[in-house]
PyMOL Python script that loads the backbone (N, CA, C, O; Angstrom):
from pymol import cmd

cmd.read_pdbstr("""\
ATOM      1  N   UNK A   1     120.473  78.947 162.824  1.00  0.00           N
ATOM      2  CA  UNK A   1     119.271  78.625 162.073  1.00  0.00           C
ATOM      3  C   UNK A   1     119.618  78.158 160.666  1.00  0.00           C
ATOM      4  O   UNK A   1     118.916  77.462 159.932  1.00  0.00           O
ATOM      5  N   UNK A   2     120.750  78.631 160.434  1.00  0.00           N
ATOM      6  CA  UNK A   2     121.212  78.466 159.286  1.00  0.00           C
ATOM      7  C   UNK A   2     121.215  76.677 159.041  1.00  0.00           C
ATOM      8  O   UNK A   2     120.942  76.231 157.926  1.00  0.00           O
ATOM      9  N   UNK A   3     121.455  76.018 159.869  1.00  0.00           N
ATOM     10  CA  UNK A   3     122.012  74.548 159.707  1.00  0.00           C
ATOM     11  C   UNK A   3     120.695  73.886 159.639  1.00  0.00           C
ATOM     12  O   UNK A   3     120.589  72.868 158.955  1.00  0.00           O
ATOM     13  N   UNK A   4     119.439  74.473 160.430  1.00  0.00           N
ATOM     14  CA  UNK A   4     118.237  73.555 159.971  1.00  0.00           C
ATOM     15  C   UNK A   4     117.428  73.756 158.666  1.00  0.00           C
ATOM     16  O   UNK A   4     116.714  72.889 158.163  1.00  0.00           O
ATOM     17  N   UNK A   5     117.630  75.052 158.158  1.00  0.00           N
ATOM     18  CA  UNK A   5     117.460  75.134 156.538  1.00  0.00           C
ATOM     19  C   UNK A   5     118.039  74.282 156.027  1.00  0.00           C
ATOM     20  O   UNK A   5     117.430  73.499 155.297  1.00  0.00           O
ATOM     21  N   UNK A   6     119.699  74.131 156.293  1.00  0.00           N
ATOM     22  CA  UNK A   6     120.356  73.318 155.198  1.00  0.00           C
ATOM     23  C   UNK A   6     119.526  71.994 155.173  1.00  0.00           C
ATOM     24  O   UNK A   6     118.996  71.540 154.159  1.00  0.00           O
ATOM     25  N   UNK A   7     119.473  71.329 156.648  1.00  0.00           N
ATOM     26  CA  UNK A   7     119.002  70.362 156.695  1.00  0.00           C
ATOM     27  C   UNK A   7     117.712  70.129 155.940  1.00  0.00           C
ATOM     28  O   UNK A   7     117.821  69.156 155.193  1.00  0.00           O
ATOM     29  N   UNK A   8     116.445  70.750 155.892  1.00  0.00           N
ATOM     30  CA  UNK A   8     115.461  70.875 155.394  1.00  0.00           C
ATOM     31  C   UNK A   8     115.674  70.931 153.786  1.00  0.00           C
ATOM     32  O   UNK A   8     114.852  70.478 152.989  1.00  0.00           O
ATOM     33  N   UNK A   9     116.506  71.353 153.540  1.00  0.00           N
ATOM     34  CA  UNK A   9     116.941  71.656 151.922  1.00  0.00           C
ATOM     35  C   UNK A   9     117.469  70.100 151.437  1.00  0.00           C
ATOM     36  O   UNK A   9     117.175  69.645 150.332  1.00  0.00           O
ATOM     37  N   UNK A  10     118.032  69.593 152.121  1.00  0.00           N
ATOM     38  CA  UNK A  10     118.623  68.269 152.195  1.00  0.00           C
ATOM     39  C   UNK A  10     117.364  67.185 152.101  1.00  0.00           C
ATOM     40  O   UNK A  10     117.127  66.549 151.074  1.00  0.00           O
ATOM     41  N   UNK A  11     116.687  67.086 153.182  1.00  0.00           N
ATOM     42  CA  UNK A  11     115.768  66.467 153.178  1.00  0.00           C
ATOM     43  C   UNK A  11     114.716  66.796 151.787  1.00  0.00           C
ATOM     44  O   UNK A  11     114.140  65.735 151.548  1.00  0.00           O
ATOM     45  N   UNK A  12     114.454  67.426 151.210  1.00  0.00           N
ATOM     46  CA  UNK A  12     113.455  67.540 150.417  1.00  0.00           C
ATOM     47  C   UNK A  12     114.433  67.100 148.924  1.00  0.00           C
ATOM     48  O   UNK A  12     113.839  66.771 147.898  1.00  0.00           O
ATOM     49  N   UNK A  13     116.015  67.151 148.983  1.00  0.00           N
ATOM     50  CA  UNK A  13     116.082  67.017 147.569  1.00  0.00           C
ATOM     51  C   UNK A  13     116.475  64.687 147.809  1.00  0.00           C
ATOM     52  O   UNK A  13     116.410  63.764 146.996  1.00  0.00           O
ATOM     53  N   UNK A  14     116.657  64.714 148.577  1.00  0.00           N
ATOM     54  CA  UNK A  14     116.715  63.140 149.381  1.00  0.00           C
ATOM     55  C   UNK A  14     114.665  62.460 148.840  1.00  0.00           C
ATOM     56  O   UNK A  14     114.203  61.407 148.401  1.00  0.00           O
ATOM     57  N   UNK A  15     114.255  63.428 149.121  1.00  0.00           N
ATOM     58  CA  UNK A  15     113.197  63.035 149.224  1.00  0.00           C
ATOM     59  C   UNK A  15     112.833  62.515 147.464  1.00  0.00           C
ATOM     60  O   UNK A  15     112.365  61.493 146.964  1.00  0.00           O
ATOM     61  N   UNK A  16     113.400  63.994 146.854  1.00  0.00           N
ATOM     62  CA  UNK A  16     112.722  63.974 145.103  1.00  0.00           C
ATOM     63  C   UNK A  16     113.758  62.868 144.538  1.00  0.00           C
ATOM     64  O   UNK A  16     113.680  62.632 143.332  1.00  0.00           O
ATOM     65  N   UNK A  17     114.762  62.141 145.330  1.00  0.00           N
ATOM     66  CA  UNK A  17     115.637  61.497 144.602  1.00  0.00           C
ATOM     67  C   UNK A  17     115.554  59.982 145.135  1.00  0.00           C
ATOM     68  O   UNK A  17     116.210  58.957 144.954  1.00  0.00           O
ATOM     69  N   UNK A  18     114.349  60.374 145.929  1.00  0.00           N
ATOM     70  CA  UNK A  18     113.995  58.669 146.340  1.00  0.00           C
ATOM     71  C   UNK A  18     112.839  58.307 145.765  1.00  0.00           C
ATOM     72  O   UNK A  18     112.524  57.145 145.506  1.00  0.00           O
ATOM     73  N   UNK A  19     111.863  59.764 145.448  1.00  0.00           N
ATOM     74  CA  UNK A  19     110.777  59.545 144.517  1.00  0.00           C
ATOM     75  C   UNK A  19     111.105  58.903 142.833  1.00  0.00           C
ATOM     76  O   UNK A  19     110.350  58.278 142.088  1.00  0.00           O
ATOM     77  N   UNK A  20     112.256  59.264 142.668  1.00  0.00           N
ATOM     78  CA  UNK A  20     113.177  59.046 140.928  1.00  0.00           C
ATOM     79  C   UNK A  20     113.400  57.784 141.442  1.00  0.00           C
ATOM     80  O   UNK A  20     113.429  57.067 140.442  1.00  0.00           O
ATOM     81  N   UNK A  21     113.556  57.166 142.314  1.00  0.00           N
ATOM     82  CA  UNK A  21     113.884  55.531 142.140  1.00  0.00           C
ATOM     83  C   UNK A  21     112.762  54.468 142.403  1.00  0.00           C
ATOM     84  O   UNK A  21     112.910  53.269 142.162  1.00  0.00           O
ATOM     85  N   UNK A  22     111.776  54.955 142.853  1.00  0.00           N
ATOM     86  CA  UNK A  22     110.438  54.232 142.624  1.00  0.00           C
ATOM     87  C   UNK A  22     110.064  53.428 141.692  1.00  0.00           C
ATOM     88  O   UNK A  22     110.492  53.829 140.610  1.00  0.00           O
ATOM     89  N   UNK A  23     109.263  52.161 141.578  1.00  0.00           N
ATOM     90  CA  UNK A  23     109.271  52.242 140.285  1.00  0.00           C
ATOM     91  C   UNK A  23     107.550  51.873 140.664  1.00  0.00           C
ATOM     92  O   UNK A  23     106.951  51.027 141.328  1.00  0.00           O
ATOM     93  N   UNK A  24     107.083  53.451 139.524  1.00  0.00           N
ATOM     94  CA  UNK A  24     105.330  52.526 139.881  1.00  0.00           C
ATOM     95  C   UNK A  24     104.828  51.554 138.893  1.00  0.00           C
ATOM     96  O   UNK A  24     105.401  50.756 138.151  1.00  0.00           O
ATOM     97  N   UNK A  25     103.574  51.856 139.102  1.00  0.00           N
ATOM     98  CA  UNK A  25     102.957  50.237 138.401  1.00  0.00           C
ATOM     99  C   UNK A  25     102.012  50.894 137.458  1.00  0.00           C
ATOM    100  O   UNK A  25     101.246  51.853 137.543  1.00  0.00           O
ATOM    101  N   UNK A  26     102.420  49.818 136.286  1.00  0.00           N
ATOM    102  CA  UNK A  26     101.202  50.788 135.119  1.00  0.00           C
ATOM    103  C   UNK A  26      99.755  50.223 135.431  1.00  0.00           C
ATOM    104  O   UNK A  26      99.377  49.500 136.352  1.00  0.00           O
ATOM    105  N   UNK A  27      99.079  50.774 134.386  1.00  0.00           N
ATOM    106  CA  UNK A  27      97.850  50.661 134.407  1.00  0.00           C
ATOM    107  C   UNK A  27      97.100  49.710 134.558  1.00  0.00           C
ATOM    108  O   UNK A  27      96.011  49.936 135.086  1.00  0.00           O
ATOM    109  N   UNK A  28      97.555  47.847 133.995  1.00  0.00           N
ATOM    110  CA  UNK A  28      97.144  47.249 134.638  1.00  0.00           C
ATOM    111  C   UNK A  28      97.328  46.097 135.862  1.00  0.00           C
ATOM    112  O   UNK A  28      96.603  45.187 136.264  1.00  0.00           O
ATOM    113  N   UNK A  29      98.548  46.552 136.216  1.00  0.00           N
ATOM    114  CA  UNK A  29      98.652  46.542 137.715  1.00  0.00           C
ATOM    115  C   UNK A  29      97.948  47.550 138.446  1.00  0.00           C
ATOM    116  O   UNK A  29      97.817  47.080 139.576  1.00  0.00           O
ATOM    117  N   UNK A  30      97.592  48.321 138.419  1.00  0.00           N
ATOM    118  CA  UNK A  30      96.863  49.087 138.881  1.00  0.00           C
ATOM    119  C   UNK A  30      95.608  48.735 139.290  1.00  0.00           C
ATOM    120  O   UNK A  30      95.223  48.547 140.444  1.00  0.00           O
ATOM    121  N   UNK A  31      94.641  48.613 137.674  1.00  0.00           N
ATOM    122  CA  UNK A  31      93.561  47.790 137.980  1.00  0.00           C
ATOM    123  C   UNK A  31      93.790  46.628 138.947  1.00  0.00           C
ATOM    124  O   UNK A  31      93.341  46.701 140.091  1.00  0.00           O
ATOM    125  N   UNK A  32      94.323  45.794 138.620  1.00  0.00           N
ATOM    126  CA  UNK A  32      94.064  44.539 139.275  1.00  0.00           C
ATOM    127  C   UNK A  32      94.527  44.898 140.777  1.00  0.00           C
ATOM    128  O   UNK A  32      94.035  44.090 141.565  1.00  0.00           O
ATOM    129  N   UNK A  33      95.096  45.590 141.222  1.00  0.00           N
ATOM    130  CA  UNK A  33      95.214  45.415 142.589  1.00  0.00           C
ATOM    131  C   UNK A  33      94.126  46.572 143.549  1.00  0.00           C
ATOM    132  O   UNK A  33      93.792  46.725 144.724  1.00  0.00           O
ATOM    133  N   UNK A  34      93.865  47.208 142.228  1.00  0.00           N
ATOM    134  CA  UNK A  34      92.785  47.909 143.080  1.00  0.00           C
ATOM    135  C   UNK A  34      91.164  46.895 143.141  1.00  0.00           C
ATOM    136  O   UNK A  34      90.130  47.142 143.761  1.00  0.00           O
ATOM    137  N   UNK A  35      91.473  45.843 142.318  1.00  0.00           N
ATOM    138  CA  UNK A  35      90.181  45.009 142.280  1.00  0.00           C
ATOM    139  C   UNK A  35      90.580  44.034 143.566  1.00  0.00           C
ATOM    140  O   UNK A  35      89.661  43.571 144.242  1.00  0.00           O
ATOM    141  N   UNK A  36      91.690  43.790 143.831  1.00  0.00           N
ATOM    142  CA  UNK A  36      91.737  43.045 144.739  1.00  0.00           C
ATOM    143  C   UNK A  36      91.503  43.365 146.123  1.00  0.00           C
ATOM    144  O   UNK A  36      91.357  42.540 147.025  1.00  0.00           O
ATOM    145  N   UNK A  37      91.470  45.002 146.261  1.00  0.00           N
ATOM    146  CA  UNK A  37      91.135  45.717 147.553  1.00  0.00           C
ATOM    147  C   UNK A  37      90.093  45.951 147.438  1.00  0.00           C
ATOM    148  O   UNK A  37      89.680  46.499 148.460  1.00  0.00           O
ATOM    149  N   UNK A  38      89.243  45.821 146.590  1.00  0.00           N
ATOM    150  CA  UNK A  38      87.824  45.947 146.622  1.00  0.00           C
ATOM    151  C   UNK A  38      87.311  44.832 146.560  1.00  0.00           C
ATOM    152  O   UNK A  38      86.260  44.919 147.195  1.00  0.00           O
ATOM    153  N   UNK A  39      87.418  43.900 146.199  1.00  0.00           N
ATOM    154  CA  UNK A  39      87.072  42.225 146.814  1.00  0.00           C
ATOM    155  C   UNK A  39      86.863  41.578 148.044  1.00  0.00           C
ATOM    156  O   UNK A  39      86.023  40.748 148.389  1.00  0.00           O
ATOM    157  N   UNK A  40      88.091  42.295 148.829  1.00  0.00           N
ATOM    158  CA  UNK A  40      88.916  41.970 149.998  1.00  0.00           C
ATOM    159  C   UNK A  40      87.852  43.018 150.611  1.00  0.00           C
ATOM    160  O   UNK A  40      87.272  42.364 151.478  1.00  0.00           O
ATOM    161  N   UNK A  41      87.404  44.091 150.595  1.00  0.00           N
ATOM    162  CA  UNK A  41      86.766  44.813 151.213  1.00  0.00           C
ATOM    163  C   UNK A  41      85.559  44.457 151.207  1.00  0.00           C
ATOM    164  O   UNK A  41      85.063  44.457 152.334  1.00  0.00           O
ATOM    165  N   UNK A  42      84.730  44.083 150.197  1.00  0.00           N
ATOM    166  CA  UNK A  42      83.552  43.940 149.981  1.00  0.00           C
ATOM    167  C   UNK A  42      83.346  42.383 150.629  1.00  0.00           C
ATOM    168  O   UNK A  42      82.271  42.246 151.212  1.00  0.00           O
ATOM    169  N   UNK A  43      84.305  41.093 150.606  1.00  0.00           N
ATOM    170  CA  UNK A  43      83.939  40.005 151.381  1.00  0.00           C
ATOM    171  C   UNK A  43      83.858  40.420 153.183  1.00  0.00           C
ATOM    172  O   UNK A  43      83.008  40.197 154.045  1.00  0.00           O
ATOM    173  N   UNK A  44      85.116  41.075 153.191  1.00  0.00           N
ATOM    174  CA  UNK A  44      84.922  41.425 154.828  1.00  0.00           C
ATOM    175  C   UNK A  44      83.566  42.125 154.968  1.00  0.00           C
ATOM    176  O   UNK A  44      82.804  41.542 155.740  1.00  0.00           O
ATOM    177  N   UNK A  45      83.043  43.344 154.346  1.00  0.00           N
ATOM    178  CA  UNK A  45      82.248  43.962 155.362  1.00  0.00           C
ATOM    179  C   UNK A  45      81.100  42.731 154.568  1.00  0.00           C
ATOM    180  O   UNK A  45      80.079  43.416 154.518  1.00  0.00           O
ATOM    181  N   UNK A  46      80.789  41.617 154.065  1.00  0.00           N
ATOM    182  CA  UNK A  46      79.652  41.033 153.954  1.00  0.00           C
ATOM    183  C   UNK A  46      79.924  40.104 155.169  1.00  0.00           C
ATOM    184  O   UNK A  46      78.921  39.925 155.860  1.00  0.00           O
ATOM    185  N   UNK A  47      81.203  39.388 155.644  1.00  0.00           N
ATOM    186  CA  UNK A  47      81.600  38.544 156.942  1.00  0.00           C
ATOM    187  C   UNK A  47      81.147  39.616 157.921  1.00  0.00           C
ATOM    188  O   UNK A  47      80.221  39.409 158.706  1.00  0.00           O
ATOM    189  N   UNK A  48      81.750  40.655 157.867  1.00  0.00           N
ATOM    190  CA  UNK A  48      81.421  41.465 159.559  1.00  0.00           C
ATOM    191  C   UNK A  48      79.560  41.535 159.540  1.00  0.00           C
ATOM    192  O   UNK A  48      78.943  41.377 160.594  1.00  0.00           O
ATOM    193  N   UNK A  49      78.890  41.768 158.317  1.00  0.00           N
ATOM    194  CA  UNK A  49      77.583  41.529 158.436  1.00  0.00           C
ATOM    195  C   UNK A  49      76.837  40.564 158.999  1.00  0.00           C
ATOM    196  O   UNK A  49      75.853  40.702 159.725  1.00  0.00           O
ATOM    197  N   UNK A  50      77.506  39.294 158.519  1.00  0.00           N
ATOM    198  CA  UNK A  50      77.159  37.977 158.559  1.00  0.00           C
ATOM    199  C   UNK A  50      77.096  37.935 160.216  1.00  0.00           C
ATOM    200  O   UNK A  50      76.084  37.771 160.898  1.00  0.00           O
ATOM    201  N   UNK A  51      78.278  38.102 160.613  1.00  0.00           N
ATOM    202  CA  UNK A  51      79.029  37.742 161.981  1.00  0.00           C
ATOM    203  C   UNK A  51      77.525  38.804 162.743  1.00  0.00           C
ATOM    204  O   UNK A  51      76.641  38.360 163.476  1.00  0.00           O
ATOM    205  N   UNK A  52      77.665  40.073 162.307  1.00  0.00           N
ATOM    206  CA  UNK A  52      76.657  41.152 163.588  1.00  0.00           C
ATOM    207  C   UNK A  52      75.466  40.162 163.273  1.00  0.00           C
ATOM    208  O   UNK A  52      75.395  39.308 164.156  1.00  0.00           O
ATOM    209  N   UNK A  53      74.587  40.023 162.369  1.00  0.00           N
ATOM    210  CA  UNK A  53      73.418  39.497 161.989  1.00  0.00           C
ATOM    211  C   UNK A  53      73.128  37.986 163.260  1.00  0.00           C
ATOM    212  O   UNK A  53      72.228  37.740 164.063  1.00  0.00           O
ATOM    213  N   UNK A  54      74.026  37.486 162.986  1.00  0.00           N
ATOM    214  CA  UNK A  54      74.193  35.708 164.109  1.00  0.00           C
ATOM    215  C   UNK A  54      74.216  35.960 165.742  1.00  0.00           C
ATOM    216  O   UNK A  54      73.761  35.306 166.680  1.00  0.00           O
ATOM    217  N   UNK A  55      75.029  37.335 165.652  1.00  0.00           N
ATOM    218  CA  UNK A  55      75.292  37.843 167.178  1.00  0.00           C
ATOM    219  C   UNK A  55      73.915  38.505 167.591  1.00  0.00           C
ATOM    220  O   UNK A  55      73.345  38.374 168.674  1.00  0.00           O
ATOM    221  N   UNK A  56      73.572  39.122 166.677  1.00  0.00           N
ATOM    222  CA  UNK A  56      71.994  39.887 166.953  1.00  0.00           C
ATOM    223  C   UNK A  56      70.644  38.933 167.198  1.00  0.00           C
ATOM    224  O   UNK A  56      69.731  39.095 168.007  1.00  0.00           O
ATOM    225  N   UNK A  57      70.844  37.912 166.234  1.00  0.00           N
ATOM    226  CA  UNK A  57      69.702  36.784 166.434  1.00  0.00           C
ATOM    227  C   UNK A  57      69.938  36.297 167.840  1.00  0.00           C
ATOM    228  O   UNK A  57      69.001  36.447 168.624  1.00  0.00           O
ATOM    229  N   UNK A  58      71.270  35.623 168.370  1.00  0.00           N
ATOM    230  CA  UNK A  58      71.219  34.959 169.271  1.00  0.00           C
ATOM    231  C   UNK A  58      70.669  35.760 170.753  1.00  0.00           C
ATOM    232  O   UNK A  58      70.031  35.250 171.674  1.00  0.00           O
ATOM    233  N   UNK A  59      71.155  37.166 170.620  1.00  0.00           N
ATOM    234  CA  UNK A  59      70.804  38.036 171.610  1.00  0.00           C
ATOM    235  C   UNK A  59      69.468  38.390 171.651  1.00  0.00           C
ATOM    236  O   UNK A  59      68.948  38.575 172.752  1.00  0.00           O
ATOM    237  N   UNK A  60      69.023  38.478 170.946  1.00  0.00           N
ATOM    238  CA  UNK A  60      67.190  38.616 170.743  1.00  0.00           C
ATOM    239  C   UNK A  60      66.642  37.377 171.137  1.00  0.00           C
ATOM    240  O   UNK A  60      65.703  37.471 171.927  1.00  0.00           O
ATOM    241  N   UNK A  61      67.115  35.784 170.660  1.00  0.00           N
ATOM    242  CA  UNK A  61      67.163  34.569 171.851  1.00  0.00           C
ATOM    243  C   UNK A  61      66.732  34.772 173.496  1.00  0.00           C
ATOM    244  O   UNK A  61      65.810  34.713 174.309  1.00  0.00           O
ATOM    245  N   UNK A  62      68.254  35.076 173.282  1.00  0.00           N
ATOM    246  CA  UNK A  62      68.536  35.264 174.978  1.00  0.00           C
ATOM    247  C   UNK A  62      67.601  36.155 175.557  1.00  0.00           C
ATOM    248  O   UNK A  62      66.629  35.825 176.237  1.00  0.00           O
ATOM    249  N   UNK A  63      67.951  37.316 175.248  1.00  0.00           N
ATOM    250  CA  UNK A  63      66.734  38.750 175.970  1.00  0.00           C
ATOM    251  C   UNK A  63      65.867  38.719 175.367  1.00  0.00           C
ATOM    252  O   UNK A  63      66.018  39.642 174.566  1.00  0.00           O
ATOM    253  N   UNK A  64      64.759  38.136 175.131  1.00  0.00           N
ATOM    254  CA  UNK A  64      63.763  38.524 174.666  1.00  0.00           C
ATOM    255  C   UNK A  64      62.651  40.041 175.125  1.00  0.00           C
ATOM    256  O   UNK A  64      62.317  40.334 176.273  1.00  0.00           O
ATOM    257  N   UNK A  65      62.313  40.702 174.001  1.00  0.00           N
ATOM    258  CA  UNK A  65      61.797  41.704 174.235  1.00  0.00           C
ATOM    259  C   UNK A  65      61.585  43.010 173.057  1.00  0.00           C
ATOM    260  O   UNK A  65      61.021  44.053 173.387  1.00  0.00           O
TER     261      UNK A  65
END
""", "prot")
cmd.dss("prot")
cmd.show_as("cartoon", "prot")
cmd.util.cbc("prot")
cmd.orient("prot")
């Protein structure tokens, strides 16, 4: 049992020494790419709207009722 501690001990200081070579992004990289996932989000779900809305008309077409 002894050897999967080590291992585990291993893994976690691997881990804090891959976190030290990261390099993050300041603040306004930050902003801006979080504006860009919210752009990107907000055009899609207005397309997936668009798209159900055209699919719904045409089916109310077809089946009427």
């Amino acid at each position: 049992m002894r050897g999967a501690g080590e291992r585990v001990a291993r893994f976690f200081r691997q881990t804090v020494a891959e976190l030290r070579r990261v390099v993050w992004p300041n603040r306004q990289q930050t902003v801006t790419y979080t504006a860009v996932v919210l752009g990107t989000v907000a055009f899609l779900a207005a397309l997936i709207w668009v798209v159900d809305f055209v699919i719904r008309q045409v089916i109310q077409l077809v089946l009427p009722g």
